[in-house]
Every structure is written in structure tokens, then in C-alpha cells.
C-alpha positions in Angstrom: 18.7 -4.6 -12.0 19.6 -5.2 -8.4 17.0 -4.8 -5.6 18.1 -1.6 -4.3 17.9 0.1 -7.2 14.2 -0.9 -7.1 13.7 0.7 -3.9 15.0 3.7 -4.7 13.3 4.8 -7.5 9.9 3.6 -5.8 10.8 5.5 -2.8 11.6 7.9 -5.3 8.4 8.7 -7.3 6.2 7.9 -4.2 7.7 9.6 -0.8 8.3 11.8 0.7 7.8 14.9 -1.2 4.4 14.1 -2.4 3.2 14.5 1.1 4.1 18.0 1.2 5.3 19.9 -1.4 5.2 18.0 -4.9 4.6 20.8 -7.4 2.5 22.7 -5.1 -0.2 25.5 -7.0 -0.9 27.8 -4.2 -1.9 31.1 -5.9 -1.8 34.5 -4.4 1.7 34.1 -2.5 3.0 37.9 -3.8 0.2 40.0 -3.0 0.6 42.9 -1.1 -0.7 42.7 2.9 -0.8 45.2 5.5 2.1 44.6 7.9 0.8 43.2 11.3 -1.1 40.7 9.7 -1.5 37.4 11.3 -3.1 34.4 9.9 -3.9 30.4 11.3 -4.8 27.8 9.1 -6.2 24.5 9.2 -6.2 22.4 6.3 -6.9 19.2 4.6 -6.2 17.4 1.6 -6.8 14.0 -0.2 -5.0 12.5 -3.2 -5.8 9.4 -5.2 -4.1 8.1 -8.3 -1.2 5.4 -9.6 2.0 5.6 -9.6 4.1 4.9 -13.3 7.2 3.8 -13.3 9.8 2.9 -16.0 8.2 -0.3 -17.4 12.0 -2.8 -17.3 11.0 -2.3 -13.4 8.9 -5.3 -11.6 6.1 -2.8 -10.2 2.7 -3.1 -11.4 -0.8 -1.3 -10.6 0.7 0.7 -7.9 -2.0 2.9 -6.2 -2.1 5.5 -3.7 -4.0 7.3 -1.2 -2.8 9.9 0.4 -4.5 12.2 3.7 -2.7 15.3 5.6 -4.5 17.7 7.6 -1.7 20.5 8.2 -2.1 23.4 10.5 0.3 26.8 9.8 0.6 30.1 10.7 2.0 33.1 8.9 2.7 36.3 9.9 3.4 39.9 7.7 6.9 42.0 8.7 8.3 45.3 7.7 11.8 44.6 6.4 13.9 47.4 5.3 10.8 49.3 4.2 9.3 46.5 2.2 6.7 43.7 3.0 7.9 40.5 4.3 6.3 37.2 5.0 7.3 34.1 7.6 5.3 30.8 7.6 5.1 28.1 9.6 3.3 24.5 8.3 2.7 21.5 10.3 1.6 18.6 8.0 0.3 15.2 9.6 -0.4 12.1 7.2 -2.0 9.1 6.6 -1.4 6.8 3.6 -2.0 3.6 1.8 0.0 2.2 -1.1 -1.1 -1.0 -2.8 0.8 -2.5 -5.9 2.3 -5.5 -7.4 6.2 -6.2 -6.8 6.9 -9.2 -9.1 3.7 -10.0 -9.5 3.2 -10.4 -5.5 0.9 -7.8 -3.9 2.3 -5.6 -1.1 0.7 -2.9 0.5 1.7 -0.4 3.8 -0.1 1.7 5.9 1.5 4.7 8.1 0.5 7.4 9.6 2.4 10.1 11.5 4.3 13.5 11.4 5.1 15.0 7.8 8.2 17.1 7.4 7.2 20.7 8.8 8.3 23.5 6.5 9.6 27.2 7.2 9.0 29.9 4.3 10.1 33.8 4.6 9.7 35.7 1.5 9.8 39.5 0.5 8.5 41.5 -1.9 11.4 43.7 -3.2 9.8 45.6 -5.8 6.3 47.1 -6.1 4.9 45.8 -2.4 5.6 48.6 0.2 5.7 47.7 3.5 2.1 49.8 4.4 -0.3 49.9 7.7 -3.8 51.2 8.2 -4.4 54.0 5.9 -1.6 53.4 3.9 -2.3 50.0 2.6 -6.0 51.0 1.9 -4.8 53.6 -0.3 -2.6 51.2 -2.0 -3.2 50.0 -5.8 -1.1 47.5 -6.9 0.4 46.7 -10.3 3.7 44.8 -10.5 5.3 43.1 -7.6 8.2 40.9 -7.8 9.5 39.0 -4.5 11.9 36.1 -3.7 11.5 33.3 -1.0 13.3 30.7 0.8 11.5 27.1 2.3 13.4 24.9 4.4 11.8 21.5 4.7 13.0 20.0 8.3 13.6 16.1 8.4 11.2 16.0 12.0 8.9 13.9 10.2 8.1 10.2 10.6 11.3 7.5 9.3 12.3 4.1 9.9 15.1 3.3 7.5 14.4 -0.7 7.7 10.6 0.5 5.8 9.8 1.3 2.3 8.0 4.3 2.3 8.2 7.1 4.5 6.3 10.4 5.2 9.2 12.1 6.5 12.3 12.4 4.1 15.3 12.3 7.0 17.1 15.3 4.6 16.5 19.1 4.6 15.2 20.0 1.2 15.5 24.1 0.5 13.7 26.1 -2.0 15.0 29.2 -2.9 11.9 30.9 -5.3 11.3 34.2 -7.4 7.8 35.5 -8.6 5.6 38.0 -10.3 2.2 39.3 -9.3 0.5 41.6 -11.9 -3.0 43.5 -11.1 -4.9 44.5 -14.0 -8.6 45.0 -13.2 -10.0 42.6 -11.4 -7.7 40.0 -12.8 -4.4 39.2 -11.1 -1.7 37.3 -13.2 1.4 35.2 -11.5 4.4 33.2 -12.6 7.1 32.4 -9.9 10.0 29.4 -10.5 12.2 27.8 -8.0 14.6 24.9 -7.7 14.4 22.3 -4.9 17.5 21.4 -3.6 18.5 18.3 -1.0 20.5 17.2 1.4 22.0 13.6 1.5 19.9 10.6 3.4 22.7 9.0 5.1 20.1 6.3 7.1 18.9 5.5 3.8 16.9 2.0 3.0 19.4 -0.9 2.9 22.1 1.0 4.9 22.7 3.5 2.1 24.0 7.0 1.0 21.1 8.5 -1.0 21.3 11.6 -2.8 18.9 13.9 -5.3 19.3 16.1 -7.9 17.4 19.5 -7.9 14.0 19.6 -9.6 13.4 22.4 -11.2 9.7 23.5 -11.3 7.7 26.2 -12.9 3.8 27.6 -11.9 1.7 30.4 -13.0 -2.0 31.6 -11.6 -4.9 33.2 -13.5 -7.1 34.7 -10.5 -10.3 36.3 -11.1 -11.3 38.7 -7.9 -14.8 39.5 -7.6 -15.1 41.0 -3.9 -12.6 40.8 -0.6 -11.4 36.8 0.1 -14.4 35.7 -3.0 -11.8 34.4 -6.0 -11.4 32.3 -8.3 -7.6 30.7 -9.5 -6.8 28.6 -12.8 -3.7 27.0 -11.7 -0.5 25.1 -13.4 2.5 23.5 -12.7 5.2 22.1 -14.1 8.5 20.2 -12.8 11.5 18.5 -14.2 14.7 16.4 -12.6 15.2 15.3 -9.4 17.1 11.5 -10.4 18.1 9.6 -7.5 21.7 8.6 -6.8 22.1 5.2 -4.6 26.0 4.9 -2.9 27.6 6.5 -6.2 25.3 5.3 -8.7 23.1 6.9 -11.0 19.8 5.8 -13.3 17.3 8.0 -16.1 14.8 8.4 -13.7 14.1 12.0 -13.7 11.1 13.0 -13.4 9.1 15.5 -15.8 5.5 16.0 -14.6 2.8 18.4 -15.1 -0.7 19.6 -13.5 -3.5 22.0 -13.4 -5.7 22.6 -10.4 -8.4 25.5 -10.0 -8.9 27.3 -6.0 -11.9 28.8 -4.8 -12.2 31.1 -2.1 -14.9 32.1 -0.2 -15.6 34.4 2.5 -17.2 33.4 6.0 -17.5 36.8 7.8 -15.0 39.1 8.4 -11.5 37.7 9.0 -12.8 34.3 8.2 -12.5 32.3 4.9 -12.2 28.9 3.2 -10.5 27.7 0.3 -11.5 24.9 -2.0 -8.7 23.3 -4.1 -8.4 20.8 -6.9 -5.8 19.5 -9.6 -4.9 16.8 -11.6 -1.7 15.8 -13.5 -1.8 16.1 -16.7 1.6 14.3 -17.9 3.4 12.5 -15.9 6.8 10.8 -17.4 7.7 8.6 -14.0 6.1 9.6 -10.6 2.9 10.0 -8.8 -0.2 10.9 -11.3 -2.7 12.1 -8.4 -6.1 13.5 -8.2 -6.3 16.2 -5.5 -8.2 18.1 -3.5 -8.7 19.9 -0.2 -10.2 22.5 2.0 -8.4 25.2 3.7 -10.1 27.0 7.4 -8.3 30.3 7.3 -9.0 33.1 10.4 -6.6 36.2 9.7 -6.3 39.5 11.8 -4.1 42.9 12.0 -1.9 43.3 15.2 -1.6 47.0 16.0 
């Protein structure tokens, strides 16, 4: 196997979507808000772990670690009559990757801009668009909503280096879900497919492209009081080979994690969220340990 083809798939299982949006398990996306609603978020996260690869490839204890403190904003619409919701998310990294590459040991630091991401979604069925009185009066059961994220190649990229944190693509996600109330229990399955753009600038003066990856997640979250929950989380995605000037290898990936998210409330219009997860199988990519803490202050414009 040529050298390039080794850089590929290590770029492939290791950057740059694991410093974003690799099989995220945010719960809670579908619920129903009051329009007007504005929230700012300050997060950070740390992942740990090694990276498998196909074993005919010269790449050996490959570890990872992995820091981005992101700040976003979203804010709630009324379209058409129905609730709508636009996000903003600016992710900055830091990251280590050690391994062996024929037995020699390489390692590179960077740090820098992460790709920001766009996300508008609306709740088409079940999720009125509601203010003030309204929404308190509201009881949800069912809602089903559809979003779009754009990930925009802004992020950090030097073609002549290995790994990355930006990707130098736009990567969409077009996304359906369901969010189902009973009790105090809330039950949610949503699926998307991530789709790329080419890398033109890619390592080695190449054409790089990606096949969609296909994921699946679902939330089990237990709400005992306004912003105090608790969410069982799990993931699971599948695809994404890598195609070099032409030419393609088996390198999908087929990987699977769980994660639980804990939120707790400050004081009124203030809250955190702990997060954690952990793959469970992973067939070629990065098999991290995660977990992070989330600053959110949210308030209703009139």
C-alpha cells in the first residue's frame, strides 16, 4: 500500500470530524420552547482514547487527546405558525496525537479554530409556535421536526500537515426526529446523513472525497423539575470511506456509543450540563472517552 493511502485513512478515522460533530448525543433538541427565546453557551469538552485501524496498515498504539471549548448561541422563531430554531457554534481546539508509524514514534500538537457550525430546525408537527401564556398552557405529547447543519471549512488547515482541526470542505446534515412526553419521561430517536464536499487542497496535493455516514441516536430523559434531568444516551453511525484522486479502500466506519447528560439548575435562567460517553464498538476510527461541561444562560425577548 502506497503512502498516501496511509494518510488518508489516518486522517480519516482521526480529523476532523471528531473535533466537532462525530456521532454527537445531545438530547432534548425537539422540545417545545417559547418563541423569543434566546440562549449563550459556553462549553468544554475532553476526549481520551486510541485510535484502531485496519491491522495490514503500519500504525500502532495510536493515542489521542482531544480539548475544545466552544461558545454558541441559539435563538427560537415563529415560522409559518410553528416553532423554529437557529444555532450558532464556535468550537476552538487543542490536541495531541501520539502513535507508531512503522514502528517510528510521531506525535503533533495543534491548536486553533474548529469548523463553526450553523443548525436551523423546525418542529412541523406537535410544537406550536406559543408565547407567554400560551406556551405555559402547553402539554406536549408527540413532536416531530427536521433540521439542517452546515459545517463551514473556517477552521484551522495546512494541507502540507497530517492532521487538521479544520476539514477545508462543507459537511451538511440534513436530520429528522421524534420527541415523545409521557409523564415525566421524555423518549427521542432522530437519524440523519452527513454529507461532504470535496477537499481539493488535500494532503500530498490531492482530490479527496467522502462518502455519507449515516448515523442513528435515541435519548431516554428522566425530568424531575425545570432544567434538573437526567439523559441515557446512544448513538450509532455507519460509512463514510474515503476516496483519494479516484480511488477507493473498505474503510468504512461502523461505530457505536452511549453517554449519559445531567442537568442542573443554577438559578433562574441559568444552568449547567454534565456529559459523558464512551464507544462501545468501534470497527476502524476513534474509540474515545468523553466528557464535558456546558454554562448555559437562556432568556425570553418580548
Amino acid at each position: 500500500m502506497t503512502l498516501r493511502w496511509w494518510v488518508v485513512i489516518f486522517l480519516g478515522v482521526l480529523v476532523p470530524r471528531s473535533v466537532t460533530h462525530a456521532q454527537e448525543l445531545e438530547p432534548r433538541l425537539y422540545r417545545n420552547v417559547p418563541v423569543g427565546l434566546n440562549a449563550l453557551v459556553v462549553g468544554y469538552g475532553f476526549s481520551n482514547g486510541n485510535v484502531l485501524f485496519d491491522t495490514s496498515l503500519p500504525f500502532q498504539d495510536v493515542d489521542a487527546d482531544l480539548s475544545v471549548v466552544s461558545v454558541g448561541y441559539l435563538r427560537t422563531l415563529d415560522f409559518f405558525g410553528r416553532l423554529a430554531k437557529l444555532e450558532v457554534i464556535v468550537p476552538f481546539a487543542a490536541g495531541k496525537w501520539e502513535g507508531l508509524v512503522n514502528s517510528e514514534a510521531r506525535t503533533r500538537d495543534v491548536a486553533g479554530l474548529a469548523d463553526p457550525r450553523f443548525r436551523f430546525g423546525v418542529n412541523f408537527l406537535g410544537s406550536p409556535a406559543l408565547r407567554g401564556e400560551g406556551f405555559g398552557s402547553y402539554d406536549q405529547r408527540t413532536i416531530v421536526g427536521a433540521s439542517i447543519s452546515v459545517a463551514v471549512p473556517l477552521g484551522q488547515y495546512d494541507s502540507e500537515k497530517l492532521i487538521n482541526l479544520g476539514a477545508n470542505r462543507w459537511s451538511f446534515l440534513p436530520e429528522i426526529g421524534v420527541s415523545h412526553h409521557r409523564g415525566r419521561w421524555y423518549f427521542e430517536l432522530a437519524s440523519g446523513t452527513w454529507l461532504f464536499t470535496a477537499n481539493d487542497d488535500f494532503f500530498g496535493g490531492s482530490r479527496m472525497t467522502q462518502n455519507p455516514i449515516l448515523f442513528v441516536k435515541g435519548h431516554v430523559v428522566r425530568s424531575f423539575r425545570p432544567a434538573l434531568w437526567l439523559a441515557f444516551n446512544f448513538g450509532f453511525a455507519y460509512g463514510g470511506e474515503f476516496n483519494i484522486d479516484g480511488s477507493q479502500r473498505d474503510n468504512f466506519q461502523k461505530n457505536s456509543r452511549l453517554g449519559l447528560t445531567l442537568s442542573l439548575p443554577l438559578s433562574p435562567g441559568n444552568s449547567i450540563r454534565v456529559n459523558y460517553a464512551s464507544g462501545v464498538a468501534t470497527r476502524i476510527g476513534a474509540d474515545f472517552d468523553s466528557i464535558g461541561i456546558v454554562y448555559q444562560r437562556t432568556w425570553v425577548s418580548k
